[in-house]
N, C-alpha and C positions, 0 to 999 in steps of 0.2 A: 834831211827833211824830204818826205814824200811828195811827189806833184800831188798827190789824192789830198794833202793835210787841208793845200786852202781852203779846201769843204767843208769841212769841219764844220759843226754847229749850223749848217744851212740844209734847207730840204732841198733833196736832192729823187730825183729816180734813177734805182741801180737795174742795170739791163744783163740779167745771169741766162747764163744756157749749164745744163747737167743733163749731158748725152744730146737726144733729140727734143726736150724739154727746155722751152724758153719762156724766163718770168722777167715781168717790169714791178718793179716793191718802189714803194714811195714812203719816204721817212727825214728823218731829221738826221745826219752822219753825224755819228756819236766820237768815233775814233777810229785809227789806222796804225796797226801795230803789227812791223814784219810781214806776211803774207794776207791778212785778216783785213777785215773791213767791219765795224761796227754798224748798224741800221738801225732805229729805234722809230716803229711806224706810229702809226696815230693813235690805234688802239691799244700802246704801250708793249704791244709784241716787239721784245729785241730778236731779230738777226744777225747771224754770222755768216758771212760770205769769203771763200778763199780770193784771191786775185785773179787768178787761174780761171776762172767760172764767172768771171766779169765779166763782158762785152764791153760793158761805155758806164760812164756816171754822168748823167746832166743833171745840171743844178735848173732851179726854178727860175732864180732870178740870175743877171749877169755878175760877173766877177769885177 
């Protein structure tokens, strides 16, 4: 089990860097599988994010 799973199903913002480009994406975490991070934001846009290009995951509400 991944420490990333407890999120699962909770809106979360994922805090990515790719190079000197940095994104905050808010959504609902869909799933965590191997290196991959699932996103599913409001407007039904899924993302894919590596781990690698993560910074941080905070969730909205506490754990």
């Amino acid at each position: 089990m991944s420490l990333v799973s407890v999120l699962i199903g909770k809106k979360v913002t994922v805090y990515s860097r790719l190079g000197d480009t940095e994104k905050q994406d808010v959504g609902m975490l869909e799933a965590v599988e191997g290196d991959w991070i699932r996103l599913r934001k409001a407007d039904g846009e899924t993302m894919f994010f590596t781990t690698v290009n993560v910074r941080m995951i905070k969730p909205f509400e506490p754990l």
